[in-house]
N, C-alpha and C positions, 0 to 999 in steps of 0.2 A: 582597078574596077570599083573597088569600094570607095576611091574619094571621089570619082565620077559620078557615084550613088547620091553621095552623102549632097554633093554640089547640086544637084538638080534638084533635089531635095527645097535646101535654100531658096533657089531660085525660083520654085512652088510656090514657098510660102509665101515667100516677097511680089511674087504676082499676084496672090489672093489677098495681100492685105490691101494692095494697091488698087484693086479694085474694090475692097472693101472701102477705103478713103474717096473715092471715085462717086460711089452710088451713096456715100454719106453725104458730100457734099451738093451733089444734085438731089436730092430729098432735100434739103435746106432750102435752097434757091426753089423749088417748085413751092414750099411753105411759105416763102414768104413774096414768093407772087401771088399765091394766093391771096392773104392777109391783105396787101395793099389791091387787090383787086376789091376785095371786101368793102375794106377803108372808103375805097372810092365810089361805089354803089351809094354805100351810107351818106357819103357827105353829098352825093347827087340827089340823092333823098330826103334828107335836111332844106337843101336849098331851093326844091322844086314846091316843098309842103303837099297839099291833096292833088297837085297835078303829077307827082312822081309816078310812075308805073308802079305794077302791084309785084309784091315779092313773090321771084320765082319761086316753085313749086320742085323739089328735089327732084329727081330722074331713080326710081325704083322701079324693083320688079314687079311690084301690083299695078304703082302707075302706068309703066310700058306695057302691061297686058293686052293683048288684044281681046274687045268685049267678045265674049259667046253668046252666040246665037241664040241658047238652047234654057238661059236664066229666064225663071219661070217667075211670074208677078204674083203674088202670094192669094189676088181674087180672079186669077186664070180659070174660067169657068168650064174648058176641056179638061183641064187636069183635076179640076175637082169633083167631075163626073165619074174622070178614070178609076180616081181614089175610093170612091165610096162602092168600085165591084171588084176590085182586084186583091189578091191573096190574105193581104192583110185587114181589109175594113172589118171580119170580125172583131179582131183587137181593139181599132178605133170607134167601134161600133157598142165595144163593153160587153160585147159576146162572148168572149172568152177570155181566161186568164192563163198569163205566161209561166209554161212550165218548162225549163230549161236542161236540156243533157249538154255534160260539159265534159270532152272526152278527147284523146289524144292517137297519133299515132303509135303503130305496134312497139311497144319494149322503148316506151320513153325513158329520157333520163333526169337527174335530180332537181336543173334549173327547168328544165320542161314543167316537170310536175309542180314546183313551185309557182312558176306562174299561172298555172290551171287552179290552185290551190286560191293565190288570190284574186284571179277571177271569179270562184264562187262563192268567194266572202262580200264579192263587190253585188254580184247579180242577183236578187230575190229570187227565192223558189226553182234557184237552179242544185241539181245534182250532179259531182264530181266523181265520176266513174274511168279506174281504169281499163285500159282496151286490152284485151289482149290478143291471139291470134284467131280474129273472128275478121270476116271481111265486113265490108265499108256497109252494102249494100242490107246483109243481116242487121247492120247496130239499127241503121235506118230505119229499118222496117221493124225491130220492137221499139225503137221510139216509137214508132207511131200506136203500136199495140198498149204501149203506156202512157198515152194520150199526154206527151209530150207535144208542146207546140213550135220547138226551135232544137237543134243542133250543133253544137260549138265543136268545132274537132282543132286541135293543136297540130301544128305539126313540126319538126324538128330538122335541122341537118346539122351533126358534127357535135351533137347533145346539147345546141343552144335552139329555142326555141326561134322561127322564122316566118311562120305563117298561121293564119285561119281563118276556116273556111266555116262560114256562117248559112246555116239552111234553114230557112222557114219550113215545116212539116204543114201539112201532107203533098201540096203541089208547089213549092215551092215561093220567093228566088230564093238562088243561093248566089253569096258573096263572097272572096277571096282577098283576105287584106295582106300584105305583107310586115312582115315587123321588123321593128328599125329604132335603134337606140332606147332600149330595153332597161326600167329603171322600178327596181321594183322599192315598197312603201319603207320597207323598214333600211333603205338606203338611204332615203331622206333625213337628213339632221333636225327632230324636233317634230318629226312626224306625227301625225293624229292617228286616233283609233277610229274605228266605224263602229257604230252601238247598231240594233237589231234594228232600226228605221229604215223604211222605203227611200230611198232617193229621190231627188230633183235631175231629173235630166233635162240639159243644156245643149242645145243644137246650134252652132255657129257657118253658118255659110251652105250649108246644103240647098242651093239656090236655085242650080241647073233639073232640069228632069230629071240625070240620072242620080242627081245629089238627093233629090226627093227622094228617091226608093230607097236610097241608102239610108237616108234619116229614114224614115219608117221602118226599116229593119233594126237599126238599132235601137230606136225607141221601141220596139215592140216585145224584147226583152225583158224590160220592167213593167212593172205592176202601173196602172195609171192613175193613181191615187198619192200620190209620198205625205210621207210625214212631214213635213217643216219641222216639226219641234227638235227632231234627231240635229237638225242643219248638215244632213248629206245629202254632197251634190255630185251627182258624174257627168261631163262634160267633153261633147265631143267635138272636137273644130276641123271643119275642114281649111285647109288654107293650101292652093296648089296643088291639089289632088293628091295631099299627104290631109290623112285623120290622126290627127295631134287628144290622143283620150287620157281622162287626167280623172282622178277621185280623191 
């Protein structure tokens, strides 16, 4: 029974290399029909001069997108109406200034609090308070009594931090981002410090209507003044319905 073991064994391995040699040599042959397909574009190219066709255009996921309906033209004169009554135009209006609770849920753990920790190093005139066994709706409502204007709550599963949920005070919206490959500053090789300066915030793609409210929520966090001279910037991109946030 054991050399019957041992045999099959063998003849495993000798199967997986042989497909290993198999899929190596077709990887070659597909490189190099490539190559000469190449070659051959080029030199049809060469010899046709301004009459050759124009060079294709790669096949990506942004190119095969299908366009959305819903991308807003930046002098759309309904949504600039909507803008100037809806929850946030005191902010854009200079009417008020952002005052931020920054807080997690019940009996967080160490990487939790660490990145609540550099969120409030990132966000002007926000406050880093832990939660403790007090419900959702009480924090809520002394925010409001301490004339907080935003909401930041953490939330956690399995003690790594996973989500937050963003609330404009007093009538809201509220936003719910998920979190996803999690990198905090002093993981970076060569990283910079932040000095006491306001921020530039950097909006990339918030295009669609709903991307609009999402940019105004996030910008409406920061003070709307920044310093330049600090050169701090936070930067948020949307790209696929993933927000890529970077400082």
């Amino acid at each position: 029974r054991t050399e019957n073991v041992e045999m099959g064994a063998d003849s495993l391995r000798k199967n997986k290399e042989r497909r290993k040699l198999v899929y190596s040599k077709e990887k070659k042959l597909k490189k190099k029909e490539k190559r000469e397909r190449q070659a051959k574009r080029k030199r049809e190219a060469e010899e046709m001069g301004d009459e050759a066709p124009p060079k294709q255009k790669p096949k990506t996921i942004e190119s095969m997108r299908v366009a959305d309906e819903t991308i807003v033209q930046p002098d759309d004169q309904e949504v600039l109406a909507d803008e100037k009554t809806d929850e946030l135009a005191s902010y854009f209006g200079c009417e008020s200034v952002p005052k931020v609770l920054l807080t997690s849920s019940e009996k967080c753990h160490l990487k939790t609090v660490k990145f609540m920790e550099e969120l409030a190093d990132t966000i002007p005139n926000c406050e880093f308070r832990r939660r403790k066994i007090i419900d959702l709706t009480k924090v809520i409502k002394q925010a409001g009594e301490h004339e907080f204007t935003d909401v930041i709550i953490v939330n956690e599963d399995r003690k790594e931090p996973n989500g937050v949920y963003l609330c404009h005070l007093p009538d809201g919206p509220t936003a719910h981002f998920k979190l996803s490959s999690l990198k905090f500053s002093w993981d970076i090789r060569h990283h910079g410090r932040r000095s006491g300066h306001q921020p530039e915030v950097v909006l990339n793609n918030f295009s669609t209507r709903l991307g609009h409210t999402v940019g105004r929520m996030l910008v409406a966090l920061f003070p709307q003044h920044p310093q330049f001279k600090g050169r701090s910037v936070v930067t948020f991109h949307n790209q696929r319905d993933y927000v890529f946030f970077r400082h």
